[in-house]
Structure formats: structure tokens, C-alpha cells
C-alpha positions as CSV (number, residue, x, y, z in Angstrom):
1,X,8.0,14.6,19.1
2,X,9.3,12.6,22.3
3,X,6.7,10.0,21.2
4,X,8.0,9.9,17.5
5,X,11.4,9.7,18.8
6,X,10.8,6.9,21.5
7,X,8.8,4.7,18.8
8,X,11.6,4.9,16.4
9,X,15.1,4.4,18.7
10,X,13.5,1.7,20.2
11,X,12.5,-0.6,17.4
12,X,14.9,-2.0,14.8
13,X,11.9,-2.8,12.4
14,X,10.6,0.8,12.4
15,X,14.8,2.2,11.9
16,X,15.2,-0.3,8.6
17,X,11.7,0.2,7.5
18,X,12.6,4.5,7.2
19,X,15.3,3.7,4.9
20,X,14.2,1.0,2.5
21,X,10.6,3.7,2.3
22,X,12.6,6.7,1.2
23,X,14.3,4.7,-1.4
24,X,11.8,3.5,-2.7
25,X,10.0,7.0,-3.0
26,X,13.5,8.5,-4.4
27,X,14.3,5.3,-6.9
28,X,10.6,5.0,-8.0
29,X,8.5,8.1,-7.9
30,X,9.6,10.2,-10.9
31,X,8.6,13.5,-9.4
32,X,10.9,13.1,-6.7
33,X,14.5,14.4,-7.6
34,X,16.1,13.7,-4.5
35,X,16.5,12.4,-0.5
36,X,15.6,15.8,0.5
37,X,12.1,16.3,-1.4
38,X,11.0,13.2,0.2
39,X,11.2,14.1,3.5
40,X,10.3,17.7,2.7
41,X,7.6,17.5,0.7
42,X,6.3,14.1,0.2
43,X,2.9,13.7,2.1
44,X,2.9,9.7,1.1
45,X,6.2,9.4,3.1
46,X,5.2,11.8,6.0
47,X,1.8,9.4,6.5
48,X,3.9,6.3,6.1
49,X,6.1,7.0,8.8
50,X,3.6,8.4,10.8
51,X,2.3,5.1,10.8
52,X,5.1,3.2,11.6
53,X,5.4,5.5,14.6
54,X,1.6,4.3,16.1
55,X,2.5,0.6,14.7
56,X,4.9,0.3,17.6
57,X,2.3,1.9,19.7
58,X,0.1,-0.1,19.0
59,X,2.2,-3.4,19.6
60,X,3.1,-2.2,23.0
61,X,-0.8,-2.4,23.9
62,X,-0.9,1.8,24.1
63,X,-4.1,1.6,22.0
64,X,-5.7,4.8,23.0
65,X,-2.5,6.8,22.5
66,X,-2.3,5.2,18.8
67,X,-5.6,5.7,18.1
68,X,-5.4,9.5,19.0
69,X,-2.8,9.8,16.4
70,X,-4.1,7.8,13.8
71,X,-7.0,10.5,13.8
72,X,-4.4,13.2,14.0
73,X,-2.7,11.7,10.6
74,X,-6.0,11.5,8.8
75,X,-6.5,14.9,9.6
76,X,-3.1,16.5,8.5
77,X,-2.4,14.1,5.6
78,X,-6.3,12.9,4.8
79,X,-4.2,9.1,4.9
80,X,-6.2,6.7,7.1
81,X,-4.2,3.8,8.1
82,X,-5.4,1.7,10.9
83,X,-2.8,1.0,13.7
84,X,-2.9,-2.5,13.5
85,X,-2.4,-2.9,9.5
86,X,1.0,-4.0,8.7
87,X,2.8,-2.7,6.3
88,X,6.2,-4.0,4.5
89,X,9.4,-2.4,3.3
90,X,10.1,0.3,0.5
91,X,6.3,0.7,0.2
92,X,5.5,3.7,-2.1
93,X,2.5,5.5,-1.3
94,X,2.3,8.0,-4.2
95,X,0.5,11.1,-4.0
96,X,-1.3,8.9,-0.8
97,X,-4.6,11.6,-0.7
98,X,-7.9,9.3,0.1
99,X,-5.7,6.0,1.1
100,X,-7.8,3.9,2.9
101,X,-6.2,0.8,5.2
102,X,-8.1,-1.4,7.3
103,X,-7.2,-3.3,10.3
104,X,-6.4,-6.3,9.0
105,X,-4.7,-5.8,6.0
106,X,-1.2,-6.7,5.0
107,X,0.9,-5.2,2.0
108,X,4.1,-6.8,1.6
109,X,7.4,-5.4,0.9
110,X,8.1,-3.0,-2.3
111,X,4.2,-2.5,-3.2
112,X,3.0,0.7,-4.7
113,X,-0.5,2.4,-3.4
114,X,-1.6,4.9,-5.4
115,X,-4.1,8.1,-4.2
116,X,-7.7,6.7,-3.0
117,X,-7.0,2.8,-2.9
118,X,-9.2,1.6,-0.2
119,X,-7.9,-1.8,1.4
120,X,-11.3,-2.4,3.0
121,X,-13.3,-4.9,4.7
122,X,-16.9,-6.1,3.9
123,X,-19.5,-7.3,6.4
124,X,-19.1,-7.9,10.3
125,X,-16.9,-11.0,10.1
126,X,-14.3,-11.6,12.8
127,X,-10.6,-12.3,12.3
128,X,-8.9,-11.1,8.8
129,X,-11.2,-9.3,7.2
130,X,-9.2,-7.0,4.9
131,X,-6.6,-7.4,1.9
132,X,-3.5,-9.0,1.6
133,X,-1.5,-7.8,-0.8
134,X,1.8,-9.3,-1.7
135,X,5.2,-8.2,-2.5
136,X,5.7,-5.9,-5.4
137,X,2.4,-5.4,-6.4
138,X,0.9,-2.2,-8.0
139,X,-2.8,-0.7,-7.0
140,X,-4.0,2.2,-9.2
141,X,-5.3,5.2,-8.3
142,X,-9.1,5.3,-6.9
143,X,-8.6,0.9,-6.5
144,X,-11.1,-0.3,-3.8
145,X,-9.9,-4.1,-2.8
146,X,-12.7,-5.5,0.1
147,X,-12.6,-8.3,2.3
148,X,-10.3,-11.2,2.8
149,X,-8.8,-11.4,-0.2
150,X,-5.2,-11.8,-2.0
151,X,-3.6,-9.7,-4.6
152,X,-0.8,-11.9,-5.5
153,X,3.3,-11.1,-5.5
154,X,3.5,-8.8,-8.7
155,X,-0.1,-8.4,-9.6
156,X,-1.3,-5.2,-11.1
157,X,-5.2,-4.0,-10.6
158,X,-5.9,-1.1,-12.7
159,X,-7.2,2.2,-11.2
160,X,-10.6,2.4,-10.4
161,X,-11.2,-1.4,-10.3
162,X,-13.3,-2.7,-7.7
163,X,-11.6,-6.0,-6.8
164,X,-13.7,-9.2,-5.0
165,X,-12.5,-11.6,-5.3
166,X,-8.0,-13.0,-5.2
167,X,-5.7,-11.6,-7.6
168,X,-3.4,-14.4,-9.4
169,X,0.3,-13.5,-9.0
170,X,1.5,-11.0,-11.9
171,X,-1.9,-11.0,-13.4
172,X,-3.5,-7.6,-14.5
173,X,-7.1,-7.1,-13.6
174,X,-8.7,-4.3,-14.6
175,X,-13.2,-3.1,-14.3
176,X,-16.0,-3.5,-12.3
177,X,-16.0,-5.7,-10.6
178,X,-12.3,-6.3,-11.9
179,X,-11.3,-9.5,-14.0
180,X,-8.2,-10.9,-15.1
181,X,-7.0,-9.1,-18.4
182,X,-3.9,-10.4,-18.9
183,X,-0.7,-11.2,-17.4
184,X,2.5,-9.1,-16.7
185,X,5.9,-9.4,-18.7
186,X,7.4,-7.4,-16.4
187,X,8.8,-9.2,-13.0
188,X,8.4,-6.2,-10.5
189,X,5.0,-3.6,-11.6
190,X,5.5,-1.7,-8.4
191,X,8.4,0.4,-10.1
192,X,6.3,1.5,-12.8
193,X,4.2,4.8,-13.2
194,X,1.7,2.8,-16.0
195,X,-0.9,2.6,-12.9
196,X,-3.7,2.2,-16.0
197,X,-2.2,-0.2,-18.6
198,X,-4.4,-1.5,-20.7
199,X,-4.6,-5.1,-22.4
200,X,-2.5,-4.3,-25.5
201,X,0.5,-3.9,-22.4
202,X,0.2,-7.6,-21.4
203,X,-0.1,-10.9,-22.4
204,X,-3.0,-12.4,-23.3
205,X,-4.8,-14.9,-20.8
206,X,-5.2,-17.8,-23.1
207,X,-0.8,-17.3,-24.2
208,X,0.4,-16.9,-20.6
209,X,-1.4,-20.6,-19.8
210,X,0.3,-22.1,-23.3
């Protein structure tokens, strides 16, 4: 608890970072009917700010310690989040079961990651490795993104897509391995629950380039 509390009165980041994630839980995750369930109930929020707890850690070079409770939070929440990902504001991680995070991944601010996305890597290269994913974008449930690759600002990849290669910004990609379906009419996917739309939902490939 002392190391919880230390973590989050002595950086800013973590303090805003608490707020903007519970709103977006409360605003966006239609099972949620108030402040109070999410920091009840909601295992997605609990990991999350579990996280952000050993992201400090981490950044203060106490490894070891962060590593020892980045073990302890896959155990408790079955959420594995490396220290060292990074992780934006008002991220949703809904139902969170099976999430998968790997060192070097970024997710931007406002994205939604659904139950058993893995952000992996692939191979033994060195430097960035894993997924970017970029503000307001939407992963589906069971979505497995590997290596250095970009899911653009608003892009939606349906679940159980295996995705290799970069997502276009507000595209939809959908299979395996995932292609580009269609694109999105809607400016922010991340707020929606339709974490399987099909291709009758967006617009056609060939009419978003006319």
C-alpha cells in the first residue's frame, strides 16, 4: 500500500492519468452504472492502475521491485502488462481477462482493449519490437497484433484478427491474417461496444479513396 501510495503522490502523470481512466470506463463501458462500480468491481481498471503504479517504478530504475509486481498483477487480475509499455489517457480495458502487453508497445490516449488482445512481439529483434497503437482506436476481443507495427489514430481491427502488418488510420481490418475491410464513418471507434462489425457497418475501400 505505501508503495501504491508513494508511486501515485509523487507523479503528476500517474494523478491525471486515474481520472481521465475511470471516465472513460464510466462514459464508455455500458455495464458500468457509476464511479463507484469502477473502482469496486472493475478488474480492467484495478490492472490498469496497477500498472501505472510499477510504470513509475519502473522509471525510477526500481526494476526488480516492478517486476515483482507485474507478476503479482498477472496473478490476481490474469492482466500481463509489462512495466516498461506505456500506456495513454482514458484507456478502456474492458473485461481485460488474457490482455497481453509487451515491452515496447505504446497505446495512445482514449483506446479500447478488449479481453485477450495480445500486443506482442515477434522474433529476437532489439529496440521496438511491439505495437503502437494510436489514439482512439478499438481492438476486439481475442485480437493478437505482433511486432513493430502501427494501428493508426481511430482504426478498428475486429476480434480475433491476427494483425501483421500497419493498420491505416480509421480503417477496419478484420481475418487471418487481417486485411483492410473498409473504412470507419465514425470519428472516435473506441466509444463503441460493436468490437465485431462487419463490412456492411463501413465504407467500402474502393468509395473511401473516391
Amino acid at each position: 500500500m505505501d508503495i501504491f501510495y508513494y508511486a501515485m503522490m509523487n507523479d503528476s502523470g500517474f494523478q491525471h492519468a486515474i481520472r481521465q481512466d475511470i471516465k472513460a470506463f464510466k462514459d464508455r463501458d455500458t455495464a458500468c452504472a457509476s464511479y463507484s462500480w469502477t473502482l469496486l468491481y472493475l478488474k480492467g481498471y484495478h490492472s490498469l492502475e496497477s500498472y501505472r503504479a510499477v510504470h513509475v517504478l519502473w522509471n525510477q530504475g526500481r526494476k526488480l521491485l516492478a517486476l515483482t509486481l507485474q507478476s503479482r498483477i498477472n496473478e490476481v487480475f490474469a492482466v500481463d502488462i509489462h512495466p516498461a509499455a506505456k500506456i495513454g489517457e482514458g484507456a478502456l480495458l474492458d473485461h481485460a481477462i488474457g490482455l497481453v502487453i509487451g515491452e515496447t508497445a505504446i497505446v495512445g490516449n482514449k483506446v479500447c482493449l478488449m479481453q485477450g488482445v495480445t500486443l506482442g512481439g515477434t522474433g529476437k529483434q532489439t529496440g521496438y519490437r511491439h505495437p503502437k497503437v494510436e489514439q482512439g482506436a478499438h481492438i476486439g476481443a481475442g485480437a493478437t497484433i505482433l511486432g513493430n507495427i502501427t494501428v493508426g489514430e481511430g482504426a478498428m481491427v475486429a476480434a480475433g484478427s491476427l494483425v501483421l502488418k500497419d493498420v491505416p488510420p480509421f480503417s477496419m481490418v478484420e481475418g487471418n491474417p487481417a486485411k483492410v475491410v473498409g473504412y470507419l464513418e465514425e470519428d472516435d471507434p473506441s466509444t463503441t461496444t460493436k468490437h465485431g462489425k462487419g463490412i456492411q457497418d463501413c465504407l467500402p475501400v474502393d468509395a473511401y479513396h473516391q
